[in-house]
C-alpha positions as CSV (number, residue, x, y, z in Angstrom):
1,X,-13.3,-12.0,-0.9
2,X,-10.7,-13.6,0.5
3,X,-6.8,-12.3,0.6
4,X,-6.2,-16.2,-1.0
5,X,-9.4,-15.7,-3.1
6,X,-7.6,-12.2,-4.0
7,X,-4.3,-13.4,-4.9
8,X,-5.5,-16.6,-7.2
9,X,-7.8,-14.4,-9.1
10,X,-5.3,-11.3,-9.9
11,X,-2.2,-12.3,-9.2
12,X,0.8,-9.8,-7.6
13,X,1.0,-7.5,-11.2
14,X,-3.0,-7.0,-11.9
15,X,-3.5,-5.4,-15.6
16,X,-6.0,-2.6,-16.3
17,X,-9.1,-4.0,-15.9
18,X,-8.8,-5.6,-11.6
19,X,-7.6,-2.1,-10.5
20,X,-10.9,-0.6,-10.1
21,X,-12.5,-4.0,-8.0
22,X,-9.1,-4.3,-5.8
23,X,-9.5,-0.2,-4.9
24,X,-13.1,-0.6,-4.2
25,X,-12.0,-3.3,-1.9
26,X,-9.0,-1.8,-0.4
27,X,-11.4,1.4,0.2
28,X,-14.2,-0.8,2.4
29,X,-11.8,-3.0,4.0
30,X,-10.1,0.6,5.0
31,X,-13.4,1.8,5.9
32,X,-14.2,-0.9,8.3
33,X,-10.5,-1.0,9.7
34,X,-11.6,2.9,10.5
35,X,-14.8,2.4,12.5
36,X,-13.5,-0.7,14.3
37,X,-9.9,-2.2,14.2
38,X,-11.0,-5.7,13.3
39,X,-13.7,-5.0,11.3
40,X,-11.2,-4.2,8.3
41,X,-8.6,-7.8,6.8
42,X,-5.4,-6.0,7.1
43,X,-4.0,-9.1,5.4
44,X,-6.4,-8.3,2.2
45,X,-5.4,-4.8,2.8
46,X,-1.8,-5.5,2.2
47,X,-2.3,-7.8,-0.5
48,X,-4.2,-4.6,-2.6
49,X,-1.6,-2.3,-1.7
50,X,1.2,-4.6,-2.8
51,X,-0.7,-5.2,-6.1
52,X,-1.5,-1.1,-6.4
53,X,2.2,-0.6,-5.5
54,X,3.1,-3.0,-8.0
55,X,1.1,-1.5,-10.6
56,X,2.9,1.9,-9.9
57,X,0.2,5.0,-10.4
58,X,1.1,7.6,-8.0
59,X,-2.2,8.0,-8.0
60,X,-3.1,5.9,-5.6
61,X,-0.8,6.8,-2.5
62,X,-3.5,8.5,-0.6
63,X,-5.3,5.5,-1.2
64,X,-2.5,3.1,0.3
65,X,-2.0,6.0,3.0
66,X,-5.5,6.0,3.8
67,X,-5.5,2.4,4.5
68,X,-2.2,2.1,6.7
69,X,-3.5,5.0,8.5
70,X,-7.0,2.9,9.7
71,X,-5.7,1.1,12.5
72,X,-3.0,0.8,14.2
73,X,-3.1,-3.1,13.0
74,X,-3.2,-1.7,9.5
75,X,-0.2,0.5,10.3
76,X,2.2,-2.5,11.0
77,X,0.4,-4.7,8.2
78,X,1.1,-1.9,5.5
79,X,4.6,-1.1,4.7
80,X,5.0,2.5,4.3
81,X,7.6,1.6,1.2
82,X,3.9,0.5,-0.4
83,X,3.2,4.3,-1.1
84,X,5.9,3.8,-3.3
85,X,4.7,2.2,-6.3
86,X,6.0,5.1,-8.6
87,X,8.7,5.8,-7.1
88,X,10.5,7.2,-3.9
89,X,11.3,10.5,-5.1
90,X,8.2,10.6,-7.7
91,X,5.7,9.9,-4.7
92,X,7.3,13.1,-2.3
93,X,7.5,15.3,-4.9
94,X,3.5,14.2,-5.6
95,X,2.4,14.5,-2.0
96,X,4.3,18.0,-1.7
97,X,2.4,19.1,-4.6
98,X,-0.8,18.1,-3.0
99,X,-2.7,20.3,-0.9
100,X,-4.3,17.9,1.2
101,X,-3.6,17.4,5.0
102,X,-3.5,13.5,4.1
103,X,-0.6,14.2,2.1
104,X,1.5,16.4,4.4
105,X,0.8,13.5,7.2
106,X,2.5,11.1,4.7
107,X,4.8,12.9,3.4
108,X,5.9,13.6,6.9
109,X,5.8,10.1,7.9
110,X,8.4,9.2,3.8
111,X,10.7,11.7,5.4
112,X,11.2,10.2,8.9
113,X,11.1,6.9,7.3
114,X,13.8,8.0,4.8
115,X,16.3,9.6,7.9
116,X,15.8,6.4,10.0
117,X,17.4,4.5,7.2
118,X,14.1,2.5,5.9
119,X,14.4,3.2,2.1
120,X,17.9,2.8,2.1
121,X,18.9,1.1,-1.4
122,X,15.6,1.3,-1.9
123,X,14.1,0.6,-5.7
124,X,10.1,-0.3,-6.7
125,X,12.0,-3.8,-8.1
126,X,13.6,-4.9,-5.7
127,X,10.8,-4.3,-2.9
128,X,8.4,-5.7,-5.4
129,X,10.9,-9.1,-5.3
130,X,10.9,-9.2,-1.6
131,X,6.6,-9.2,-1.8
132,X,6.4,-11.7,-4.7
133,X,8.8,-14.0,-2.0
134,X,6.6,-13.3,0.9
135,X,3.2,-14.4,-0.8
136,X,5.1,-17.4,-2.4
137,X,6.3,-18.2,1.0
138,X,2.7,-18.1,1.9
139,X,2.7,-14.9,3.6
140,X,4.2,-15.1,6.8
């Protein structure tokens, strides 16, 4: 599947049912972006962590953080905002609750997003507006 393929069959908001396809698919396109940076479509990649984001289960954050942490091509495809889904302070006070080394990576890399001014003003609508004009603007 295709990120176009992706976007016609689920749209930005996916209900209930897609979520368990597009993380399947955000966990082998991850898994490839891993072994060989390439191998992964960090374009497809986005596209299911904007729609996870936009669906708003905290979750899935170590999913999303999983796949910006691939390759360093996935790192600048994935906005670190797309952890975010549930929330800016819901998602810290989730990965400071969570025992894993995963989750004290990212929550490390929130904070120094947060001082160097990146989630200023932030809110899950608004960032969720400024994805729904970059896919209608053909994502570029």
């Amino acid at each position: 599947m295709d990120e176009e393929e992706l976007l016609h069959r689920y749209g930005l908001h996916p209900d209930g049912r897609a979520l368990d396809e597009i993380r399947e698919l955000l966990t082998a396109q991850a898994a490839g972006e891993r072994r060989e940076q390439g191998a992964g479509d960090t374009a497809l990649m986005r596209l299911c962590c904007v729609q996870l984001f936009n669906v708003g289960a905290i979750d899935d954050v170590l999913l999303i953080w999983q796949a910006k942490t691939a390759s360093m091509d996935a790192d600048c495809s994935i906005d670190i905002q797309l952890l975010c889904g549930a929330g800016l302070a819901e998602t810290k006070t989730f990965l400071a609750g969570h025992p894993s080394k995963e989750a004290k990576a990212a929550l490390d890399r929130l904070l120094m997003c947060e001082a160097a001014e990146d989630f200023d003003g932030f809110s899950t609508a608004e960032y969720s507006a400024v994805c729904t004009n970059y896919y209608a603007d053909g994502g570029d």
